[in-house]
C-alpha positions in Angstrom: -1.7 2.1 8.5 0.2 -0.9 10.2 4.1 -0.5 11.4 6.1 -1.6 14.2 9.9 -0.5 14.4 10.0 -0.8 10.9 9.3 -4.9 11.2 6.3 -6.0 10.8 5.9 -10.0 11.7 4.1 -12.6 10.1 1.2 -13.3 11.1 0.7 -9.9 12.8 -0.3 -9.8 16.1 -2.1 -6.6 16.4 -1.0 -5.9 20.5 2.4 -5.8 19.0 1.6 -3.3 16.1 1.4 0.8 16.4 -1.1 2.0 14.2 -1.4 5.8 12.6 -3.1 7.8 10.1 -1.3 8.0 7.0 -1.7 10.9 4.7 -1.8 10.0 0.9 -3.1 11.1 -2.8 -6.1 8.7 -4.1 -4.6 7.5 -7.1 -6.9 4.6 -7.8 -10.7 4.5 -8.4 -13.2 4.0 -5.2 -14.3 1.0 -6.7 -10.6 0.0 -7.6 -10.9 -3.7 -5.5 -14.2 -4.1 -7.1 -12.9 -3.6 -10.3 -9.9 -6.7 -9.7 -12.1 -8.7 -7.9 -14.6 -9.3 -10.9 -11.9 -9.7 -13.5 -10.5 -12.9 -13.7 -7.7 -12.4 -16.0 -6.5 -8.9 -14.6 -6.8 -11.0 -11.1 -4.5 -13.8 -12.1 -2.1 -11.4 -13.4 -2.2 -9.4 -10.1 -1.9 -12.0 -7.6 1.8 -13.7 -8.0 3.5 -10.0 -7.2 1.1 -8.0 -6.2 1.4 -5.8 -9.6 -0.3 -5.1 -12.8 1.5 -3.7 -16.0 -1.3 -1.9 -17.5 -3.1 -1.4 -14.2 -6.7 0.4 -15.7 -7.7 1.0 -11.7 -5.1 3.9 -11.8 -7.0 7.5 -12.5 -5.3 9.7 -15.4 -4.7 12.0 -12.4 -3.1 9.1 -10.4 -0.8 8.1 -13.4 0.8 11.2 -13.6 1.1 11.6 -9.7 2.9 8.1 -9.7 5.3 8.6 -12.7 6.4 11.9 -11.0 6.3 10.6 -7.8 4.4 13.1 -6.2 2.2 10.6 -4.8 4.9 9.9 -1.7 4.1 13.7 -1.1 1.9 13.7 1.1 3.9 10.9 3.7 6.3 13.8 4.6 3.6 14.8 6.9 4.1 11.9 8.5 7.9 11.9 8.7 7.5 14.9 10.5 5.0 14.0 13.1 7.3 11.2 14.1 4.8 8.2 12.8 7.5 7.4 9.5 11.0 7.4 8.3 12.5 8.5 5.2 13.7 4.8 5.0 11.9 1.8 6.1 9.3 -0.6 5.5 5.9 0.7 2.9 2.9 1.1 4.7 0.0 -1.4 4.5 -4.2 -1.0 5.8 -4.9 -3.1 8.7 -7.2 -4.5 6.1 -4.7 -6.0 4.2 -1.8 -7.1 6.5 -3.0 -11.4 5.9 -1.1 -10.2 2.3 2.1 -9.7 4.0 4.9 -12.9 3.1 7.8 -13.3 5.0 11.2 -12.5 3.1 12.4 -15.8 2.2 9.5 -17.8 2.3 
């Protein structure tokens, strides 16, 4: 996972950016970008804010560990290794830090 003092800049320039492991629940399917990726119309609903409202990638399991919110469990770990905050920015995959807008823009 990507942070750096609870900023991360835009575009990220990875000598400037601590990286950790970050422990969390799998609350989506393996194949959950597979799934997105070959549906246009799920796709096109997904990409203005990053969201779906029916989201069918989520696993029964998942749905009930995100309405209770013991999904954010895990993270605690984290908090006290030192890696996290309680408050602060969420944590993205390297993989995905070219998603990350600037507030305001």
């Amino acid at each position: 996972m990507v942070c750096q003092n609870g900023h991360i800049p835009h575009p990220v320039d990875p000598s400037t950016v601590d990286t950790f492991d970050a422990f969390k629940f799998r609350t989506m399917r393996p194949d959950a970008d597979e799934v997105l990726a070959n549906d246009p119309e799920l796709l096109a609903e997904y990409l203005p804010n990053y969201k779906l409202e029916d989201d069918p990638r989520i696993t029964k399991i998942g749905l009930f560990l995100r309405k209770t919110n013991l999904d954010e469990l895990p993270q605690f770990i984290n908090i006290l290794l030192g890696q996290m905050s309680v408050v602060g920015p969420r944590i993205i995959t390297s993989s995905r830090t070219d998603e990350i807008r600037p507030v305001g823009r």
